[in-house]
PDB file of N, CA, C and O in Angstrom:
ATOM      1  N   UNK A   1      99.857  74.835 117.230  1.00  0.00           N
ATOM      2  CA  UNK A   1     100.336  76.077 116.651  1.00  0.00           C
ATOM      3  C   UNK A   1      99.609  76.323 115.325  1.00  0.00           C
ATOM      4  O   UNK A   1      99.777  75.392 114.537  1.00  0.00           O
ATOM      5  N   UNK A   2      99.049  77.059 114.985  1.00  0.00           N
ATOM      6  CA  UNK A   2      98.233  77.875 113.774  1.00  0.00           C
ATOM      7  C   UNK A   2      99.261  78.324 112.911  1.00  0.00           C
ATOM      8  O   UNK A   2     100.022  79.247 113.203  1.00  0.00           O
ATOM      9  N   UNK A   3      99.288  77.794 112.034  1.00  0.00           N
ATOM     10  CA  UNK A   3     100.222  78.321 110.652  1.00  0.00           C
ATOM     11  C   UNK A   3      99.080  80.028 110.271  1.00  0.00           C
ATOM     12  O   UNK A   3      97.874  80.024 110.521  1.00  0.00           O
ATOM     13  N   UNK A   4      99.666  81.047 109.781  1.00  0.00           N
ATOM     14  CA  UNK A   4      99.187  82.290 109.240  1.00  0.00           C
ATOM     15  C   UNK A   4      99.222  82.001 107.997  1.00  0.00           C
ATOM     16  O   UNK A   4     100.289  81.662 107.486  1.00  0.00           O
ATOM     17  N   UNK A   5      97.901  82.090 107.166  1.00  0.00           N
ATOM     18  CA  UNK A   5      97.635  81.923 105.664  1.00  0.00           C
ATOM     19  C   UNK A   5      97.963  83.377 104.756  1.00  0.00           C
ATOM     20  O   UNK A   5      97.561  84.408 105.296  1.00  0.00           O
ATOM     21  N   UNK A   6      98.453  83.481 103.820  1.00  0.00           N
ATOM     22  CA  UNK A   6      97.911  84.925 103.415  1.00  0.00           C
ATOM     23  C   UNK A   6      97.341  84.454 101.830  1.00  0.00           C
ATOM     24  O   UNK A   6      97.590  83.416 101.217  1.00  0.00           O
ATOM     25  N   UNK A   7      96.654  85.394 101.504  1.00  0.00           N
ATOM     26  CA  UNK A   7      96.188  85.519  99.824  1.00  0.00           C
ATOM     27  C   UNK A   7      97.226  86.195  99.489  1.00  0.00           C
ATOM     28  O   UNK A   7      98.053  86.694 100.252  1.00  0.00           O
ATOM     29  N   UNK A   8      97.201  86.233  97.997  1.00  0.00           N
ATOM     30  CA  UNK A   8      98.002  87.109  96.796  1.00  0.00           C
ATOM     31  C   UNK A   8      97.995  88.230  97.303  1.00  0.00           C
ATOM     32  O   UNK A   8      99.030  88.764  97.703  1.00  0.00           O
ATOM     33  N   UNK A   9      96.731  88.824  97.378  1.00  0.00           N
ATOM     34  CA  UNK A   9      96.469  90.021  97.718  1.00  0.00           C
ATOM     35  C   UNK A   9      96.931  90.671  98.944  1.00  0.00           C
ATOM     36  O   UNK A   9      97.049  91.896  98.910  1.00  0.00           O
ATOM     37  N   UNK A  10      97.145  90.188  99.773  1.00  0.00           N
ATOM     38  CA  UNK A  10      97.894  90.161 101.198  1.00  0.00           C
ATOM     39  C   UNK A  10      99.218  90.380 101.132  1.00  0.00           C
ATOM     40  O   UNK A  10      99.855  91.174 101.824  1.00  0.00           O
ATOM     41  N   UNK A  11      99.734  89.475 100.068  1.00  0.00           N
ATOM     42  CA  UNK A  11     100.980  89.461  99.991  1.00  0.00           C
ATOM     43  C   UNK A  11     101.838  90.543  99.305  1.00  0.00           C
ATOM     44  O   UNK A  11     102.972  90.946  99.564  1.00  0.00           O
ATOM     45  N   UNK A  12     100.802  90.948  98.190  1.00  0.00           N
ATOM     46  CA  UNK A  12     101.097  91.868  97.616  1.00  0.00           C
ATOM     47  C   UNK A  12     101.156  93.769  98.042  1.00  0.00           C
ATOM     48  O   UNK A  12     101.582  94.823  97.569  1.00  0.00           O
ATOM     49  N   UNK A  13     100.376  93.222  99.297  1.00  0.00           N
ATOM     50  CA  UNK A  13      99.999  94.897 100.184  1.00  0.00           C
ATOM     51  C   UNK A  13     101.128  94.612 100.721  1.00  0.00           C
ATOM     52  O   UNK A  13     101.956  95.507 100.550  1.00  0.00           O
ATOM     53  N   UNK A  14     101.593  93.488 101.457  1.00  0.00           N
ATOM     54  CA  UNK A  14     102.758  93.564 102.497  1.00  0.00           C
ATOM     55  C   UNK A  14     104.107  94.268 101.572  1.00  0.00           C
ATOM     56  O   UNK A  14     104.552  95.367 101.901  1.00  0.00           O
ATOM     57  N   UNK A  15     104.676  93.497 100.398  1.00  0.00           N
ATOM     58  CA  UNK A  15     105.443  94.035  99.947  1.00  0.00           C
ATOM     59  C   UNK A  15     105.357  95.400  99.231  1.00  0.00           C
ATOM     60  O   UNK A  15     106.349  96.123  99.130  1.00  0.00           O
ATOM     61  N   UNK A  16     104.087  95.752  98.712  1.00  0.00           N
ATOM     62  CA  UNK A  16     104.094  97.128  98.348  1.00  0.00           C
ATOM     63  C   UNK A  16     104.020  96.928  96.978  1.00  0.00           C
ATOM     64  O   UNK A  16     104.302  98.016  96.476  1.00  0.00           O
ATOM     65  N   UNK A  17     103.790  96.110  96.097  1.00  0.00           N
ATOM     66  CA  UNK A  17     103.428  95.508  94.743  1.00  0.00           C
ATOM     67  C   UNK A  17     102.842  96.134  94.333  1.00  0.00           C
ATOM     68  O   UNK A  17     102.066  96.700  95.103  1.00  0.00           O
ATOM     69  N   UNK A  18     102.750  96.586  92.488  1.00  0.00           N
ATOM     70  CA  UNK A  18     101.545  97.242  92.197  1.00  0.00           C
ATOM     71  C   UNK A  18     100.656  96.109  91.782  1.00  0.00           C
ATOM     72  O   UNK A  18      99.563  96.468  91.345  1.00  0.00           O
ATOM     73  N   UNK A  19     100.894  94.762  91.823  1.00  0.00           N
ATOM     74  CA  UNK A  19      99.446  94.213  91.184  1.00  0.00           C
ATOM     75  C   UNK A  19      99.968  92.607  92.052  1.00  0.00           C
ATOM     76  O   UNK A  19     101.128  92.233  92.228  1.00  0.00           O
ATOM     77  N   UNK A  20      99.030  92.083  92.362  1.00  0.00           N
ATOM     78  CA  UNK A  20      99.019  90.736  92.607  1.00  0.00           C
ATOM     79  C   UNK A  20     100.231  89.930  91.768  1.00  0.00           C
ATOM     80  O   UNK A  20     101.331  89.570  92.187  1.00  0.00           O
ATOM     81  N   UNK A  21      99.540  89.750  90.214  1.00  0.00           N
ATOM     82  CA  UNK A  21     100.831  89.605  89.479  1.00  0.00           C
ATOM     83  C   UNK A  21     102.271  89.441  89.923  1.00  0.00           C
ATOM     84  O   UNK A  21     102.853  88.392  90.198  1.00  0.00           O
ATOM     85  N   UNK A  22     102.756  90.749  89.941  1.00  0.00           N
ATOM     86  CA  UNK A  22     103.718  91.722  90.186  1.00  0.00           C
ATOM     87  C   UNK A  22     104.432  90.358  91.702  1.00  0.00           C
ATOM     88  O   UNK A  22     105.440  89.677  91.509  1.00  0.00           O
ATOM     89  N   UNK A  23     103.596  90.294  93.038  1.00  0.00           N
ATOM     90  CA  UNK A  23     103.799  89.578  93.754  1.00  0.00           C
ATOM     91  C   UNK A  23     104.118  88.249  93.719  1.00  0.00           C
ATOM     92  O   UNK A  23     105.051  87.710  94.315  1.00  0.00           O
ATOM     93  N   UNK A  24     103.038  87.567  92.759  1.00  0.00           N
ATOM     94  CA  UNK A  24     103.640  85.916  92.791  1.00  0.00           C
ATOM     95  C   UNK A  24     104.783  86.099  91.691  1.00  0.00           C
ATOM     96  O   UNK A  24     105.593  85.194  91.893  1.00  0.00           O
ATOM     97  N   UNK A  25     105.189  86.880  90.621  1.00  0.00           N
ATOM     98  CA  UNK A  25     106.724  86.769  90.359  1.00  0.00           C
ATOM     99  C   UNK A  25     107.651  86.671  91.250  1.00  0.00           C
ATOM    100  O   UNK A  25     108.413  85.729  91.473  1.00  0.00           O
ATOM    101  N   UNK A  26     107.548  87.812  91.819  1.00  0.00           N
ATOM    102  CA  UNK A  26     108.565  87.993  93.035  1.00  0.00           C
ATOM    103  C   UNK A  26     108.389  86.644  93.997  1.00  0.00           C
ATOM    104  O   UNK A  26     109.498  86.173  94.248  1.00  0.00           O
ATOM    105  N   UNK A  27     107.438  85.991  94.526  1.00  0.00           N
ATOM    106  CA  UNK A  27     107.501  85.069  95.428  1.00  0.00           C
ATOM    107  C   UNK A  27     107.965  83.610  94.515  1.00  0.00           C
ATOM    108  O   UNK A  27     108.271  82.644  95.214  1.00  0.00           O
ATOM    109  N   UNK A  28     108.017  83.446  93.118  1.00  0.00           N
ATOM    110  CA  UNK A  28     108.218  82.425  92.570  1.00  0.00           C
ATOM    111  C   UNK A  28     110.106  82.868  92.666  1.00  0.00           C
ATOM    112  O   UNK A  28     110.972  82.125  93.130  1.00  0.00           O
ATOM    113  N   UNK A  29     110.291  84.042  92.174  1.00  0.00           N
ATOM    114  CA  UNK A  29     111.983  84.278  91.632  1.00  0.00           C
ATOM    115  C   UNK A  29     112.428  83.852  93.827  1.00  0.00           C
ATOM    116  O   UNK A  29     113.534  83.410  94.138  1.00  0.00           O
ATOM    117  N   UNK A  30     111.722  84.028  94.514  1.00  0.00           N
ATOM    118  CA  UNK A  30     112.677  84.119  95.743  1.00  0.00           C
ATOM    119  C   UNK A  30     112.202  82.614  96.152  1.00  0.00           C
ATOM    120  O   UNK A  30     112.673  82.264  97.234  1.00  0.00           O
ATOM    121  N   UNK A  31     111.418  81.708  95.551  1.00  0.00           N
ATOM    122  CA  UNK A  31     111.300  80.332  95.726  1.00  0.00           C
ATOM    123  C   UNK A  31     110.460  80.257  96.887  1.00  0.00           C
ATOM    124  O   UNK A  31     110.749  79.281  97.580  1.00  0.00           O
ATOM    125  N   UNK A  32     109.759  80.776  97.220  1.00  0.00           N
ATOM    126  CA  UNK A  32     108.442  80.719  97.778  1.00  0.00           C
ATOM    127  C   UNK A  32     107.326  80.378  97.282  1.00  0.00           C
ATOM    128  O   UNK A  32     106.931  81.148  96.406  1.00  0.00           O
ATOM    129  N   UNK A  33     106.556  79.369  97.548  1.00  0.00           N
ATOM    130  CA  UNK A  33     105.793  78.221  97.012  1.00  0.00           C
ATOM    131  C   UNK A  33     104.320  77.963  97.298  1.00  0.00           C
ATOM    132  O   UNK A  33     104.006  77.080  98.096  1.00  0.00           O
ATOM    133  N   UNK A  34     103.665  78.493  96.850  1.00  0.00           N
ATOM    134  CA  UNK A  34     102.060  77.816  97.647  1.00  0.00           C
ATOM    135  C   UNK A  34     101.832  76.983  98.480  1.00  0.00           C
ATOM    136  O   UNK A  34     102.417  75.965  98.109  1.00  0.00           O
ATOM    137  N   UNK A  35     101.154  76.743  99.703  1.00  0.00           N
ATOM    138  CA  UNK A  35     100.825  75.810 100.366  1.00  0.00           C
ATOM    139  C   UNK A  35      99.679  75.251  99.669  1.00  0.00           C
ATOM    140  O   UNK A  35      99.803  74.089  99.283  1.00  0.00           O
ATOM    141  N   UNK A  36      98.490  75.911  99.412  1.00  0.00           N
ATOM    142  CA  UNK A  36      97.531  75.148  98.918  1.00  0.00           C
ATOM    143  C   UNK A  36      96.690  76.655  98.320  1.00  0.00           C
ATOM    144  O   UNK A  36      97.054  77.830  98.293  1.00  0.00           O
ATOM    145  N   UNK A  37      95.257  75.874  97.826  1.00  0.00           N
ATOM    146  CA  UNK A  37      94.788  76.935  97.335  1.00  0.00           C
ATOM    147  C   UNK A  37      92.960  76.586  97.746  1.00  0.00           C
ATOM    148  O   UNK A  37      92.317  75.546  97.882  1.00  0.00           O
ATOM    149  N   UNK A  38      92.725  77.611  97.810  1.00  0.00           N
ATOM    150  CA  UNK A  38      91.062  77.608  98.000  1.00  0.00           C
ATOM    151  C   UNK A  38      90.230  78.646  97.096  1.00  0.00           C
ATOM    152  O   UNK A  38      90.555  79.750  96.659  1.00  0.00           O
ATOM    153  N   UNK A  39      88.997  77.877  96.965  1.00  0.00           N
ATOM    154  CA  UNK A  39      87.999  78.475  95.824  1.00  0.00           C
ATOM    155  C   UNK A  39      87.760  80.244  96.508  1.00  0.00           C
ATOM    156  O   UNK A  39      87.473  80.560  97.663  1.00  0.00           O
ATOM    157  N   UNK A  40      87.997  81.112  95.347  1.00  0.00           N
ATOM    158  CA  UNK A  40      87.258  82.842  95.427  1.00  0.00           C
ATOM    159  C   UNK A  40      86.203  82.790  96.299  1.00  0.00           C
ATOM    160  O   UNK A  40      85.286  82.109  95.841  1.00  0.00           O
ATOM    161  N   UNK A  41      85.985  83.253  97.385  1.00  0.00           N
ATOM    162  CA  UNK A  41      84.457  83.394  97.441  1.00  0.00           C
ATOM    163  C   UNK A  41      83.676  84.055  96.386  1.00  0.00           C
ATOM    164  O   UNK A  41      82.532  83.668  96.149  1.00  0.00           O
ATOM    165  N   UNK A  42      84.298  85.182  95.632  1.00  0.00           N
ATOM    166  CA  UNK A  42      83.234  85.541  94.591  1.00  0.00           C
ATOM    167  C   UNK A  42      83.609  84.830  93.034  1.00  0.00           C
ATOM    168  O   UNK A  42      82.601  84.461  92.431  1.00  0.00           O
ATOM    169  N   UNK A  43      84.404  84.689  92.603  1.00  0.00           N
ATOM    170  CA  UNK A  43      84.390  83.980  91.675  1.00  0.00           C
ATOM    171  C   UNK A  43      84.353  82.524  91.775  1.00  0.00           C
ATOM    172  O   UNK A  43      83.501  81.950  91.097  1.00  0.00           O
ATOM    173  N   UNK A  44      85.178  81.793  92.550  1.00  0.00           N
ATOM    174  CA  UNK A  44      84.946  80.809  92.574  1.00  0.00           C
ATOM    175  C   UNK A  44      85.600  80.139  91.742  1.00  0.00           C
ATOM    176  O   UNK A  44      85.118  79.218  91.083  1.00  0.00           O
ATOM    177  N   UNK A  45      87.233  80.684  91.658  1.00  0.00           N
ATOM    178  CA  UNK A  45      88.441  80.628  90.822  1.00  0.00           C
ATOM    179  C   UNK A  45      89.453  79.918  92.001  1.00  0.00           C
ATOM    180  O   UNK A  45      89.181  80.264  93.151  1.00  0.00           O
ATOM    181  N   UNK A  46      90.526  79.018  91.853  1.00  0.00           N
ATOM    182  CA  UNK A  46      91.230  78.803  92.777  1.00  0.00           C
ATOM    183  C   UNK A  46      91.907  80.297  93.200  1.00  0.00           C
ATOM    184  O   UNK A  46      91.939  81.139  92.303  1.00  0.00           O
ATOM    185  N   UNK A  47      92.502  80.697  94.660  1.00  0.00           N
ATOM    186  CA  UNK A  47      93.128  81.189  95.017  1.00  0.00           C
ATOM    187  C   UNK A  47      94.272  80.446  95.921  1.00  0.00           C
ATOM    188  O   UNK A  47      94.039  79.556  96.740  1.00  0.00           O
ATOM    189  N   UNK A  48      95.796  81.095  95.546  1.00  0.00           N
ATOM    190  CA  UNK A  48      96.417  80.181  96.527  1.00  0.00           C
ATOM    191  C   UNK A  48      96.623  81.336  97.522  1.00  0.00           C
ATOM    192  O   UNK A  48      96.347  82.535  97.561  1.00  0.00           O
ATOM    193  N   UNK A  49      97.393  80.196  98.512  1.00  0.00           N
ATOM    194  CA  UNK A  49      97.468  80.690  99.654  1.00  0.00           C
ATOM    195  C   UNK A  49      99.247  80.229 100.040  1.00  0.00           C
ATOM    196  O   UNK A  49      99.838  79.173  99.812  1.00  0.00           O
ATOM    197  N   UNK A  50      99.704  81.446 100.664  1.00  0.00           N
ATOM    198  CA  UNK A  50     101.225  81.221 101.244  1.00  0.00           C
ATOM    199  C   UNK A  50     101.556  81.492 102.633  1.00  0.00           C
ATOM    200  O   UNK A  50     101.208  82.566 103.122  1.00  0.00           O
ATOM    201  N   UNK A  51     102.432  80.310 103.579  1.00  0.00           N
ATOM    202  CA  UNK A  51     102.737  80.996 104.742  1.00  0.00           C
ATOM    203  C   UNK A  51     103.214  82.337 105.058  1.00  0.00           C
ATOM    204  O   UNK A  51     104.160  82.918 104.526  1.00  0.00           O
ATOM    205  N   UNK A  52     102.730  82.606 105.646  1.00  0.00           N
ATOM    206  CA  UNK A  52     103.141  84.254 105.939  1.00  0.00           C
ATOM    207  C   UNK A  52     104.617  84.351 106.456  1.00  0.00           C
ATOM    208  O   UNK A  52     105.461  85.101 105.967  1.00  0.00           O
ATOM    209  N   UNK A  53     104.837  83.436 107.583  1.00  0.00           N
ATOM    210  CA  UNK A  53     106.364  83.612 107.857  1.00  0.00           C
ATOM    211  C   UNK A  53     107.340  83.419 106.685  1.00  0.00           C
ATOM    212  O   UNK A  53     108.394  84.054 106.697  1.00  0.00           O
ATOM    213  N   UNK A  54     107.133  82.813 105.951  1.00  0.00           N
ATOM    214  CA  UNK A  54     107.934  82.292 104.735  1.00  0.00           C
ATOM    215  C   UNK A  54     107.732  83.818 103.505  1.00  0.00           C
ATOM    216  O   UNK A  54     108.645  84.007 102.703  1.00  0.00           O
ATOM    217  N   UNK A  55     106.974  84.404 103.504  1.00  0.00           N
ATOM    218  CA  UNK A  55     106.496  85.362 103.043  1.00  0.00           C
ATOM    219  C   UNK A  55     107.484  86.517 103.611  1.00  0.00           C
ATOM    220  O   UNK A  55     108.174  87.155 102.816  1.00  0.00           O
ATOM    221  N   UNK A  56     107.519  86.695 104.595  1.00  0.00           N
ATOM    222  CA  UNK A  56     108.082  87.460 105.737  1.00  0.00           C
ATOM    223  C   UNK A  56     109.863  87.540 105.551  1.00  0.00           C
ATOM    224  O   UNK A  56     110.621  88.494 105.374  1.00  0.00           O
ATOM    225  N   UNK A  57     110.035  86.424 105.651  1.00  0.00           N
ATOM    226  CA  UNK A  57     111.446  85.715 105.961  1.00  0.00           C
ATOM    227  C   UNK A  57     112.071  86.057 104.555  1.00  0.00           C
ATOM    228  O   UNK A  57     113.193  86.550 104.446  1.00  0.00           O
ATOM    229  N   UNK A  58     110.977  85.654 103.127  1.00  0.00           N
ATOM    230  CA  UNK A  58     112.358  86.165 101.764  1.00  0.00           C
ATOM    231  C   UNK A  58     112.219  87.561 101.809  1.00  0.00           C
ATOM    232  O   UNK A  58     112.959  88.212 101.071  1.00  0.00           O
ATOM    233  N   UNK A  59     111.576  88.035 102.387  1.00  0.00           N
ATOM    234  CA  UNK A  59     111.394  89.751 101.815  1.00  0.00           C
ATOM    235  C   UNK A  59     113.043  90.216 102.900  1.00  0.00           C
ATOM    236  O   UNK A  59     114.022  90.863 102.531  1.00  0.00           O
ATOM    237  N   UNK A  60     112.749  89.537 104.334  1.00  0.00           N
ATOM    238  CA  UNK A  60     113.872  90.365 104.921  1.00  0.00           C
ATOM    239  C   UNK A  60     115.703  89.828 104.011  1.00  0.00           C
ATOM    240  O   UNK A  60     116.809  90.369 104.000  1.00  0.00           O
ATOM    241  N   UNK A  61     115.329  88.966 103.592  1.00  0.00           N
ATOM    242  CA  UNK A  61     116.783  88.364 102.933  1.00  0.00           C
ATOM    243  C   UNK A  61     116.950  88.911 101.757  1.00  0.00           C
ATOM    244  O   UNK A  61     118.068  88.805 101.254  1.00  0.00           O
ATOM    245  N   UNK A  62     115.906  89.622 101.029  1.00  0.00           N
ATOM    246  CA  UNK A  62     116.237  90.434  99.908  1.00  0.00           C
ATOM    247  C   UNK A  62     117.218  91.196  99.817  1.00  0.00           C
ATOM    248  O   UNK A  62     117.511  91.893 100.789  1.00  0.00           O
ATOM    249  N   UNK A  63     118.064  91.262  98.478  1.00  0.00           N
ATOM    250  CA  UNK A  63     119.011  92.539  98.799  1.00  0.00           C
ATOM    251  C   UNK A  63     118.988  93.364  98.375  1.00  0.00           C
ATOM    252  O   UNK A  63     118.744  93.333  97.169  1.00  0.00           O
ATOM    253  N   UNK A  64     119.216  94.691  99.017  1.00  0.00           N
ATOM    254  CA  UNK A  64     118.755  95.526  99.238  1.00  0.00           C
ATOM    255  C   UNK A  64     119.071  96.536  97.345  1.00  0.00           C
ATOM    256  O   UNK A  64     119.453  96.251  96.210  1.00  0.00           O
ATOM    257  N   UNK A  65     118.485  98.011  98.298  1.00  0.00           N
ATOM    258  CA  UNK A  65     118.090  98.658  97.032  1.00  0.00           C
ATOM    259  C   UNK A  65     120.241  98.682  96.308  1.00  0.00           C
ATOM    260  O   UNK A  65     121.167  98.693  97.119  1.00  0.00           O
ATOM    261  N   UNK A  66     120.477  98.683  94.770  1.00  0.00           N
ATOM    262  CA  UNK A  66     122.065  98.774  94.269  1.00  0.00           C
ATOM    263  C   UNK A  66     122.504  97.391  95.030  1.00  0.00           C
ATOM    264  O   UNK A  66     123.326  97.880  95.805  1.00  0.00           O
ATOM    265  N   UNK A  67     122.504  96.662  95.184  1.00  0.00           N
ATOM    266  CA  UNK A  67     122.913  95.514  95.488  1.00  0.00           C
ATOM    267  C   UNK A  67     123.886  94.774  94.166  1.00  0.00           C
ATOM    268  O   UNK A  67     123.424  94.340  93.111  1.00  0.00           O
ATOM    269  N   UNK A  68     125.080  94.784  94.511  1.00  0.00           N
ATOM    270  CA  UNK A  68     125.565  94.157  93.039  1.00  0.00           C
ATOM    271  C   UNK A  68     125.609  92.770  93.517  1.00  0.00           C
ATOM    272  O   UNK A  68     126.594  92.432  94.174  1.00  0.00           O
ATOM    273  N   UNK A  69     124.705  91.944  93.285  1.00  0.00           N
ATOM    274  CA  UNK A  69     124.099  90.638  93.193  1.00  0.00           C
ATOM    275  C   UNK A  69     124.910  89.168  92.439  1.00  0.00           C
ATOM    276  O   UNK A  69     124.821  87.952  92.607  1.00  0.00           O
ATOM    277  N   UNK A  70     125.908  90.311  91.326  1.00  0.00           N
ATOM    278  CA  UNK A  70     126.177  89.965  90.095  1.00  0.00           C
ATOM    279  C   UNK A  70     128.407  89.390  90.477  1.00  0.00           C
ATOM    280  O   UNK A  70     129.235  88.884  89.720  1.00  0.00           O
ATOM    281  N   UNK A  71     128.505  89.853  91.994  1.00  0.00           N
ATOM    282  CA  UNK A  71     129.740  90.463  91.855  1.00  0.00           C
ATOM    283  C   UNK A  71     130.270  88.853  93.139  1.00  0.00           C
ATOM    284  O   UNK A  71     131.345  88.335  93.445  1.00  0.00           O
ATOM    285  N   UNK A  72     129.144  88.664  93.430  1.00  0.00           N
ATOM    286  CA  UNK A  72     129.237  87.411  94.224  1.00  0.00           C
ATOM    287  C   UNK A  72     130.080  86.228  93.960  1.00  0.00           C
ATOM    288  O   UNK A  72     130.042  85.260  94.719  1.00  0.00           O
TER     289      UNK A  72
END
């Protein structure tokens, strides 16, 4: 079975993010974690990389838009 890799950047189109940034907050606050990371092809900067299902899976458990979060 083939695990699905995504970049920042991937991750950040899926959810609709305005910046990469913007994405690994959100994937750190919902405890979603890097698997590993590989060199830029153009820079040649680490990039990490996250399972996609796991990617997938906190976005659908998010709650939703007025969610009183707080009342739990």
């Amino acid at each position: 079975m083939t695990v699905e890799l995504w970049t920042i950047d991937q991750v950040a189109a899926y959810l609709g993010a305005t910046s990469a940034k913007s994405a690994s907050r959100t994937l750190s606050r919902w405890g979603v974690a890097a698997v590993g990371y590989v060199p830029h092809p153009v820079s040649r900067r680490p990039q990490a990389r996250y399972v996609a299902d796991e990617v997938r899976d906190a976005a659908a458990a998010r709650p939703g838009q007025g969610s009183r979060t707080d009342l739990r």
